[in-house]
N, C-alpha and C positions, 0 to 999 in steps of 0.2 A: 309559510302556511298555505294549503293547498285552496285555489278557487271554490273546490266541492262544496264548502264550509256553506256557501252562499245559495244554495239549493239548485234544484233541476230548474224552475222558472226564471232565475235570473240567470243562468249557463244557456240555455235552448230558447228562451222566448217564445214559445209556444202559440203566443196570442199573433206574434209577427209573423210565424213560421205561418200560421192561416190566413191571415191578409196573401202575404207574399203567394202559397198557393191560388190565393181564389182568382188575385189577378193574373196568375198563369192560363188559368182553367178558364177566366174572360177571354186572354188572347187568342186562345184558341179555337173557344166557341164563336167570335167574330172574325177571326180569319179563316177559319175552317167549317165549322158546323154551321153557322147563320149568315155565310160569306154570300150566297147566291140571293140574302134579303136584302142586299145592299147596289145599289144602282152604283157603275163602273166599277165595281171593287174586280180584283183579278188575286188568282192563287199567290199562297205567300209563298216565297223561295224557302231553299233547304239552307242560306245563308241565312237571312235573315230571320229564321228560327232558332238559329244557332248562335245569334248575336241578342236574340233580346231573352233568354235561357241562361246565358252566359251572363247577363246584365244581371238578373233577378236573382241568380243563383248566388254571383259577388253582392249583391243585395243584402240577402240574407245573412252570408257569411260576416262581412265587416258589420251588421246592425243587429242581429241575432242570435248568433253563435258567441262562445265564449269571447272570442274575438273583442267584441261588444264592450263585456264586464271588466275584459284587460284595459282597454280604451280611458275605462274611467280611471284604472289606476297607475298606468304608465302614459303619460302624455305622447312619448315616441308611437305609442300603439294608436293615439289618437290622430296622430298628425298621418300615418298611414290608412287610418280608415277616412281621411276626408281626401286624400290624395286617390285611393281607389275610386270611393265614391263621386268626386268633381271632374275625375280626368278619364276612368275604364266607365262607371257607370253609365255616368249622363250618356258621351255619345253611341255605348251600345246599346243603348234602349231607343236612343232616334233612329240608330241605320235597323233596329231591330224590325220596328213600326211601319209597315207596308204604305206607301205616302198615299192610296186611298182612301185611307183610313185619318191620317194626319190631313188628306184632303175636306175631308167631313169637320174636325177641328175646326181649322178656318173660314167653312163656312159660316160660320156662327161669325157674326159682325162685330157684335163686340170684342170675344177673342182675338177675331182677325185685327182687328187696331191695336189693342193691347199688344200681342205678340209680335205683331208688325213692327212695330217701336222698338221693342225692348232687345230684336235680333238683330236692328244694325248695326254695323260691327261696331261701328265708333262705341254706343250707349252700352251693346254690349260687354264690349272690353272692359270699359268706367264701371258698370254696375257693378259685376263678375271682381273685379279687382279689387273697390270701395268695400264689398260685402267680406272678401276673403279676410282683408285686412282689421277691419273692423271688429270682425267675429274673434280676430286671435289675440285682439286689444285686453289685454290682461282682466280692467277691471271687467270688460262687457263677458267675455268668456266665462268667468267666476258666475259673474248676476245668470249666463244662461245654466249653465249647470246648475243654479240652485233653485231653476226654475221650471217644474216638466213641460208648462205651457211657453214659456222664453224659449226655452230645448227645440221643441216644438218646428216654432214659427222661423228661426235662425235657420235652424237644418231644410227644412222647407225652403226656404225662400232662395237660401245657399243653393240650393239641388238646382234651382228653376231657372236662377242665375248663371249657373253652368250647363244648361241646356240650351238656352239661350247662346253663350257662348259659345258651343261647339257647332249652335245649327247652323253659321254659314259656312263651317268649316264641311260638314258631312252632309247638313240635305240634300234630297235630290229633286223635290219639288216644284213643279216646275210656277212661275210666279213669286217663287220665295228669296231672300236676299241669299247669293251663293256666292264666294269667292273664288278665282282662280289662279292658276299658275304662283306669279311672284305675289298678287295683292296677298295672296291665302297664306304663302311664307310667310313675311311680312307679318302678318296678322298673329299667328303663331308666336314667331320672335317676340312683338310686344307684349305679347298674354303672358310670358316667359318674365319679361324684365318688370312689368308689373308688379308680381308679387313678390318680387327678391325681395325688396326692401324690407315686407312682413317677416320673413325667413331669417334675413340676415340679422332682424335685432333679432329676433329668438335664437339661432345661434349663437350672438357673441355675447350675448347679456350673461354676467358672471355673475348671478345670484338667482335664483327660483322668482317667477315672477308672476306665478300660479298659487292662488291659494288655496283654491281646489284639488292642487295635486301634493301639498304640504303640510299645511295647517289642518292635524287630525278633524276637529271640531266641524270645518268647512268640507272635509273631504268628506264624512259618513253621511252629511246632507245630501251631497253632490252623489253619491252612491243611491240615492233613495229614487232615482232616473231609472236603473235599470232592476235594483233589486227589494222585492216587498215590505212594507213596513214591518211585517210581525215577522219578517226573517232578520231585519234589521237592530230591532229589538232587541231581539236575543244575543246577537253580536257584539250588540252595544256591552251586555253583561259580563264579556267573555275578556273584557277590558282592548276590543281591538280599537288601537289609535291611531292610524293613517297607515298609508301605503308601502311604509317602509317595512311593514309585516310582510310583505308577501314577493318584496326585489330588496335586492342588495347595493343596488344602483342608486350616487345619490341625486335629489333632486333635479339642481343643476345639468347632470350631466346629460341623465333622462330628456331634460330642455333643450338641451341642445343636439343630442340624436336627432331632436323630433322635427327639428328646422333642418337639418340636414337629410334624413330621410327622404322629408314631404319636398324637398328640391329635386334631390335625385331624382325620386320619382317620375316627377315633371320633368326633368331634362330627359330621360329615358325615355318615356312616351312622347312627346314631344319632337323630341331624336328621328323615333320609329314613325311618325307621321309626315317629318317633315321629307322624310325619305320617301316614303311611299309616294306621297307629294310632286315630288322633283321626279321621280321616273316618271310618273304621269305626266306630267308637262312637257317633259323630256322625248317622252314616246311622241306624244302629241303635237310636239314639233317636229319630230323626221317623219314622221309620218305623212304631215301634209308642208313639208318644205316648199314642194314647188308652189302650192297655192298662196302659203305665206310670202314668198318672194313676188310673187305675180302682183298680190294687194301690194307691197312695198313701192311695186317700180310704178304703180297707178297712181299711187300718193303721190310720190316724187314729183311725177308728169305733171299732175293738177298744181302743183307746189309752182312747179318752172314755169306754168302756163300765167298763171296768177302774178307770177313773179316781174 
């Protein structure tokens, strides 16, 4: 049965698609057009517009686009949209964000505590991890999909938790918690083994453990997130009874794409950072060899003197 079925408002989101622009048209207007009302601000880079563009754009797409309406009924589709969104989103809307601007943020005292906290890497890892796991907790995942303010508040706080995350990997601000060279690997690796545990039951769990994505009854509820009541209605008449109208795929195995998928992913990205990573550290060691040798033999001396 074809998505169409489900109208133009739940396929496009329309109401999203004008959020997502307006805070385009903010970015812009404070890095460009209102930038010279802002004490130290400095012009935004041609990267850095192309990284928080790119953010907003995969934004829309995994939360807007039909993308979205699949999500609620293929769970593999779900577990790709929170893997884009926790892992490409989050840190391309930090490096996107000009840090005078994320300067201004931290000014704000309160925030500055709260965020201060929550980005050290240790809390960060525990939150970021506890949250992921938690949200794929079969019965908590069900209770939020049948809930649009549950939906809500999980996705949120999930998002916030993954920026958190990624800020000591990507900020550049200066005063902020940043990791380097090996701590940053390291950091990385564990964010990785983290959530395997989540992954690994949902791939190896040999029965549907969703009943949102199986149980007709629970799934047309769980539908009423992204598509209108009086389109649902009508669907309801047309005798549609769960997800298996619309894939061939059954439950189970869908469940288990979707823990695999959302690994891959992560290993992939993950992969491409840690690499990026290591040349960096890399470069940054021959590059200043001699000076690092120089510190070394000055330790040692202090060592033997003491000794």
């Amino acid at each position: 049965m074809p998505l169409s079925i489900f109208g133009f408002r739940a396929l496009w989101s329309p109401w999203f698609f004008l959020i997502v622009l307006g805070l385009v048209l903010l970015y812009f207007l404070l890095t460009v057009v209102w930038r010279d009302r802002f004490e130290g601000s400095v012009p935004v880079t041609k990267n850095q517009i192309i990284l928080f563009l790119s953010g907003m754009i995969l934004l829309y797409i995994i939360k807007g686009s039909p993308v979205d309406l699949l999500g609620h009924i293929l769970f593999s589709v779900h577990m790709v949209q929170m893997a884009i969104l926790l892992l490409v989103v989050a840190p391309f809307l930090i490096m996107g964000i000009p840090n005078w601007m994320w300067k201004k943020v931290f000014d704000i005292k309160a925030l500055n505590m709260i965020i201060g906290l929550f980005t050290k890497p240790v809390i960060s890892l525990l939150v970021f991890s506890v949250m992921f796991s938690l949200y794929h907790y079969p019965m908590i995942l069900d209770a939020v999909k049948l809930s649009i303010v549950l939906h809500f508040v999980f996705t949120v706080t999930l998002f916030l938790a993954a920026l958190c995350l990624w800020w000591p990997i990507v900020n550049t601000l200066e005063g902020q918690p940043q990791l380097h060279g090996l701590k940053k690997i390291g950091y990385i690796i564990l964010s990785a083994i983290l959530i395997t545990p989540a992954c690994t039951l949902i791939i190896f769990a040999d029965v549907p453990v969703y009943d949102t994505y199986t149980s007709g009854e629970a799934w047309l509820k769980a539908m009423a997130l992204c598509v209108p009541a009086s389109t649902l209605s009508g669907l309801a008449g047309l005798g549609i009874s769960g997800p298996e109208l619309f894939t061939n795929m059954p439950p189970v195995y869908d469940q288990q794409l979707g823990g695999i998928l959302m690994k891959t992913i992560q290993e992939i990205i993950y992969v491409v950072v840690l690499g990026k990573i290591f040349m960096t550290w890399f470069r940054h060691e021959q590059e200043n060899a001699d000076e690092i040798t120089k510190n070394d033999l000055l330790k040692r001396q202090k060592l033997t003197m003491h000794g």
